[in-house]
C-alpha positions as CSV (number, residue, x, y, z in Angstrom):
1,X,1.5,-15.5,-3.0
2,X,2.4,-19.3,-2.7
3,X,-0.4,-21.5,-1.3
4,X,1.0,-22.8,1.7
5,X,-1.1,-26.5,2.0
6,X,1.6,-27.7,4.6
7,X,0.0,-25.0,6.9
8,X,-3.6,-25.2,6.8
9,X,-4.2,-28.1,9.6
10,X,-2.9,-25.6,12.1
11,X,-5.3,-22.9,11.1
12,X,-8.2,-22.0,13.7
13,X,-11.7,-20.5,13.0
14,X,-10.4,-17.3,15.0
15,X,-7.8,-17.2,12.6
16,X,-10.4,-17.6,9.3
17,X,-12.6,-15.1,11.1
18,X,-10.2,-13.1,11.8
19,X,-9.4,-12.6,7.5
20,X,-12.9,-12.6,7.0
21,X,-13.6,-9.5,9.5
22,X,-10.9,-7.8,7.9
23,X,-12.5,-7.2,4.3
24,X,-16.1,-6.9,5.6
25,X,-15.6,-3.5,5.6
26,X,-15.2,-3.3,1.2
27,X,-19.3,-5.5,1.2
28,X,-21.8,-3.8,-0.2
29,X,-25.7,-5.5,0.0
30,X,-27.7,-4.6,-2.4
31,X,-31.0,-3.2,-1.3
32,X,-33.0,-5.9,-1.7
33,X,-30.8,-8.4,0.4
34,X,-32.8,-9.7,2.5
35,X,-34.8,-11.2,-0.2
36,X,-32.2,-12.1,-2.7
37,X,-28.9,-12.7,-0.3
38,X,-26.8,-10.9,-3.3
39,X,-24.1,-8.2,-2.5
40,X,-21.2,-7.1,-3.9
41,X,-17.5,-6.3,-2.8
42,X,-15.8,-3.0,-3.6
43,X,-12.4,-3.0,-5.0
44,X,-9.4,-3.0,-2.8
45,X,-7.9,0.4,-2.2
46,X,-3.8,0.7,-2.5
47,X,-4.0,1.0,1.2
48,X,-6.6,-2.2,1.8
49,X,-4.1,-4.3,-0.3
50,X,-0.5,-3.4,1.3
51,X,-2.7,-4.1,4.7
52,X,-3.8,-7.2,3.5
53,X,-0.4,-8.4,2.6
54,X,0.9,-7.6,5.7
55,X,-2.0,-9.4,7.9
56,X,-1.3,-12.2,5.6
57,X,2.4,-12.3,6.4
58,X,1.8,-11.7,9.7
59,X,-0.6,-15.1,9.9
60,X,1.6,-16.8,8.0
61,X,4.3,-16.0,10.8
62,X,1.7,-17.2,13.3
63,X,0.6,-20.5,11.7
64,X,4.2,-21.4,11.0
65,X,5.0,-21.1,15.1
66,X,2.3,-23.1,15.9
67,X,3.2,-25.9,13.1
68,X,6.8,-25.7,14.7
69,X,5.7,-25.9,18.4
70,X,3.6,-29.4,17.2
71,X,6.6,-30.4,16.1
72,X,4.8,-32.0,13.5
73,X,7.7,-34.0,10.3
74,X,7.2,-32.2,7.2
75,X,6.6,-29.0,8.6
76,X,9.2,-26.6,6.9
77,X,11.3,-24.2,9.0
């Protein structure tokens, strides 16, 4: 997947959350978390994967509206 820099200023923190509730599903703590704040992450399924690509393509889609709507020079379209 290209890195998409030009994109990131019109990212929001519902947007970040949005990623980050997606894979909290695959964490794991360890029992003792509470005293040692270590956990680990599953491995992505087949299925987990082809739905993260298509969230990710979806919020690309998104992020590239709202950089067009700015109307912002640089901004790719």
């Amino acid at each position: 997947m290209k890195l998409r820099l030009d994109l990131l200023e019109h990212l929001t923190m519902e947007d970040i959350a949005a990623v980050a509730l997606a894979n909290n599903h695959r964490y794991k703590p360890e029992p003792l978390f509470s005293q040692t704040g270590v956990g680990s992450l599953s491995p992505t399924s087949t299925e987990d994967s082809a739905n993260e690509e298509a969230l990710n393509a979806a919020l690309i889609q998104k992020v590239e509206r709202r950089a067009a709507k700015s109307g912002k020079p640089g901004v790719p379209k």
